[in-house]
N, C-alpha and C positions, 0 to 999 in steps of 0.2 A: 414264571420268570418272563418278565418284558424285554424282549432285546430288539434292536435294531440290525441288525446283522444281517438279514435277509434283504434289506433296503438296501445297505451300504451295501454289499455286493454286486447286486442290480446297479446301482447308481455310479461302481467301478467300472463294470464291464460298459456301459454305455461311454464313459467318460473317457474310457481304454480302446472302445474301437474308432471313436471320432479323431484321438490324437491318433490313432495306427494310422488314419486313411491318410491325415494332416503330415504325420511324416513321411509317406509314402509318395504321397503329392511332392512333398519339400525334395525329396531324394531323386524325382521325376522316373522314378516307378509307375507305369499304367498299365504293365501287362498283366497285374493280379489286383484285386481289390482285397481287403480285410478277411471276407470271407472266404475266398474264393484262396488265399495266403493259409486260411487251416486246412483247408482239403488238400493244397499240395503239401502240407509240413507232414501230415498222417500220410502222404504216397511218397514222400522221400524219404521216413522210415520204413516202408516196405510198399514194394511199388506191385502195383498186378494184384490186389485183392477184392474183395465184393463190396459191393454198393453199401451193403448191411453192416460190415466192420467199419467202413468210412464213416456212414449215420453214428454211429456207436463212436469212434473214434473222439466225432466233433461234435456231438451232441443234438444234431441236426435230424431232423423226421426225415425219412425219405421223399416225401410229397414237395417240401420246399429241397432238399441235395438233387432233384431230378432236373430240376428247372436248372440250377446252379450247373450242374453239369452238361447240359445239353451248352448252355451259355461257353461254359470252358471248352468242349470239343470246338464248338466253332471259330473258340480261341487260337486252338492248336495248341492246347497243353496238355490237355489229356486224350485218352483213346479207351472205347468202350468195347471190349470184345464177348462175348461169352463162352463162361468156362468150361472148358474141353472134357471135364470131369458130370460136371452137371448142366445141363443147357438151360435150366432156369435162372440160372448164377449168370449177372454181369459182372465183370472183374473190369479194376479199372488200370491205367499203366499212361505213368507219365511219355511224356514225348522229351523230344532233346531239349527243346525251344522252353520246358520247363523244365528239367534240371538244371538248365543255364542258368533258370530265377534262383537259384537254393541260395546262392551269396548272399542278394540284395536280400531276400527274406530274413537270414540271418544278420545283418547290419540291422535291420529295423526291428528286429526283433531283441536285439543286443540293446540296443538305444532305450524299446521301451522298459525290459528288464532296469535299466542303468533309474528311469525315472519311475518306475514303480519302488523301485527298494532305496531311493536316495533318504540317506538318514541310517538308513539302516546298518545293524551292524551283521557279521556275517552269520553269528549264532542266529540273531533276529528272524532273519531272512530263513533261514531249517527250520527253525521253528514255526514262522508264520505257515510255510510252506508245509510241514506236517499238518495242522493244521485245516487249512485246506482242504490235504487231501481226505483227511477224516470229514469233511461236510460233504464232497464228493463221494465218499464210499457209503454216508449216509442215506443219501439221494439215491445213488444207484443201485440199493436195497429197496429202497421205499419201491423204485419202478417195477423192480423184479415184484414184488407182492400184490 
């Protein structure tokens, strides 16, 4: 079977991050950039965890998340501490100055939700969204083997 689907998705998420930064500019947000807005969305659901659930969380290698975060500490949005349980374990833990961003995140976040699913209806939308996540759990089998 020939499908294009693996294109159209690539060519979403490109088209997806260039309007996130385009709104975030528009909204005069500059304390997080696109990337740097998934590493806090995964520590505002649970703050203080390891580097490794973060990579995992957002899909990011460790090798490019270290760069990214050394960039954010000097932000003052995050803080690297290591974990008291394991001293190989860095944990990470928002700062105040980034929980304060969790709004605007969510505003732009709402916004690009509103233009990804316009048209849409709200079955549409579960649906597409199952979907989804069945190509994502496919993937992240394929890694595991």
């Amino acid at each position: 079977m020939h499908s294009n689907g693996g294109f159209l998705i690539t060519k979403i998420k490109q088209l997806g991050d260039r309007i996130f930064e385009k709104v975030l500019s528009a909204q005069g947000i500059d304390a997080f950039n696109g990337a740097q807005g998934r590493i806090l969305y995964v520590l505002w659901q649970q703050d203080g965890i390891p580097i490794k659930a973060v990579s995992d969380a957002c899909g990011l290698a460790i090798t490019s998340l270290t760069s990214m975060l050394e960039r954010m500490e000097r932000q003052g949005l995050i803080l690297r501490k290591p974990d008291s349980q394991d001293k190989r374990k860095t944990l990470l833990y928002l700062t105040d100055k980034a929980r304060a961003l969790q709004k605007d995140y969510d505003a732009v976040s709402l916004q690009m939700g509103d233009l990804y699913y316009r048209g849409f209806s709200e079955q549409e939308v579960r649906q597409f969204e199952e979907y989804l996540q069945r190509i994502q759990q496919n993937l992240e089998e394929n890694l595991k083997s």
